[in-house]
C-alpha positions as CSV (number, residue, x, y, z in Angstrom):
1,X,-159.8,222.4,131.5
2,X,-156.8,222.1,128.9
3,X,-155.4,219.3,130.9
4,X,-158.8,217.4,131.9
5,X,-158.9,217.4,127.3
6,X,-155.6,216.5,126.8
7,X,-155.6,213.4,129.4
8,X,-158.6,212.3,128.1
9,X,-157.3,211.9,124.6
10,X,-154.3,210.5,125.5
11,X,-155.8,208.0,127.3
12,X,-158.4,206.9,124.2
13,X,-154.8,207.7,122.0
14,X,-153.1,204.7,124.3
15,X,-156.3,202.8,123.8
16,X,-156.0,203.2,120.3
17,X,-152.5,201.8,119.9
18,X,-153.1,199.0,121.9
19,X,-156.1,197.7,119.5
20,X,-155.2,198.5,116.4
21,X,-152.3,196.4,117.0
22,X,-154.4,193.8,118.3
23,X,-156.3,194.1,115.0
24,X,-153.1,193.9,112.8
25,X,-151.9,190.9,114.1
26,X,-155.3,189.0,113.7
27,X,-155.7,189.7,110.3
28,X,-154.7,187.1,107.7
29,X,-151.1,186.5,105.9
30,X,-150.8,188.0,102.5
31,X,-148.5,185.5,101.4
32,X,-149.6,183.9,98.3
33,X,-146.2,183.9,96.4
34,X,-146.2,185.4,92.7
35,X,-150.7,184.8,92.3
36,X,-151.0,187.6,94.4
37,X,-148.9,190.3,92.1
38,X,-151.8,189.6,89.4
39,X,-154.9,189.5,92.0
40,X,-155.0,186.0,92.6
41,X,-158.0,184.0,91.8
42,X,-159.9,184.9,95.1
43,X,-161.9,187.7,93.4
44,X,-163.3,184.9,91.8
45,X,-164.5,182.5,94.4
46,X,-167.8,183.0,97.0
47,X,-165.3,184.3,99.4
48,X,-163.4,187.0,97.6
49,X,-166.4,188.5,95.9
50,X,-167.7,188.5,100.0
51,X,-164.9,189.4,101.7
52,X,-166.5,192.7,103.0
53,X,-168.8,190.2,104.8
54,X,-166.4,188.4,106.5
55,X,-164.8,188.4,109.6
56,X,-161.3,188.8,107.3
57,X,-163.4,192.4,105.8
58,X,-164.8,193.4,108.8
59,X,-161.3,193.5,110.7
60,X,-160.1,195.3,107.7
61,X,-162.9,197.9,108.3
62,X,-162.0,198.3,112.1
63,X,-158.1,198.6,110.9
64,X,-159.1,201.7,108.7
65,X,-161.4,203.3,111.4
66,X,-158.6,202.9,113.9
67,X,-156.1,204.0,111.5
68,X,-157.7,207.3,110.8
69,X,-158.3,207.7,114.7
70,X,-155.1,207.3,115.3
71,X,-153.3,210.2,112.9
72,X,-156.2,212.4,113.9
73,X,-155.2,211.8,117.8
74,X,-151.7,212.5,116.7
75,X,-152.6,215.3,115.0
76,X,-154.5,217.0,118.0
77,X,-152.4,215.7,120.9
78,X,-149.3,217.6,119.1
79,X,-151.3,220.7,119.0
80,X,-150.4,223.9,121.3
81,X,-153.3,224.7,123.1
């Protein structure tokens, strides 16, 4: 039964990987040069007070979720059971 778990997780771990580098890599460039040590003015445009509506927040939101997926699939696949 031990074995059935542990494949099964490290399958969805492998899964994991895979799209949370996909995710990464779409995300936009944070390159704005010396604007973005003081916040830049994009908080204060349409887009910057939305960004959590865009498709820029929402990958952010899937990078988190994956993120924490991923630590707590590393976490239990390095378990002794």
């Amino acid at each position: 039964m031990a074995v059935v778990i542990r494949t099964i997780l490290t399958v969805l771990f492998a899964i994991d990987c895979i799209a949370l580098v996909v995710v990464v890599l779409m995300q936009q460039g944070k390159d704005q040069g010396l604007g973005a040590l003081a916040g830049g003015m994009t908080s204060e445009t349409y887009w910057g007070k939305n960004k959590g509506r865009s498709a820029e927040g929402n990958l952010k939101k899937a990078t988190r979720i994956m993120a924490i997926l991923f630590i707590v699939l590393a976490v239990v696949l390095n378990m002794k059971f």
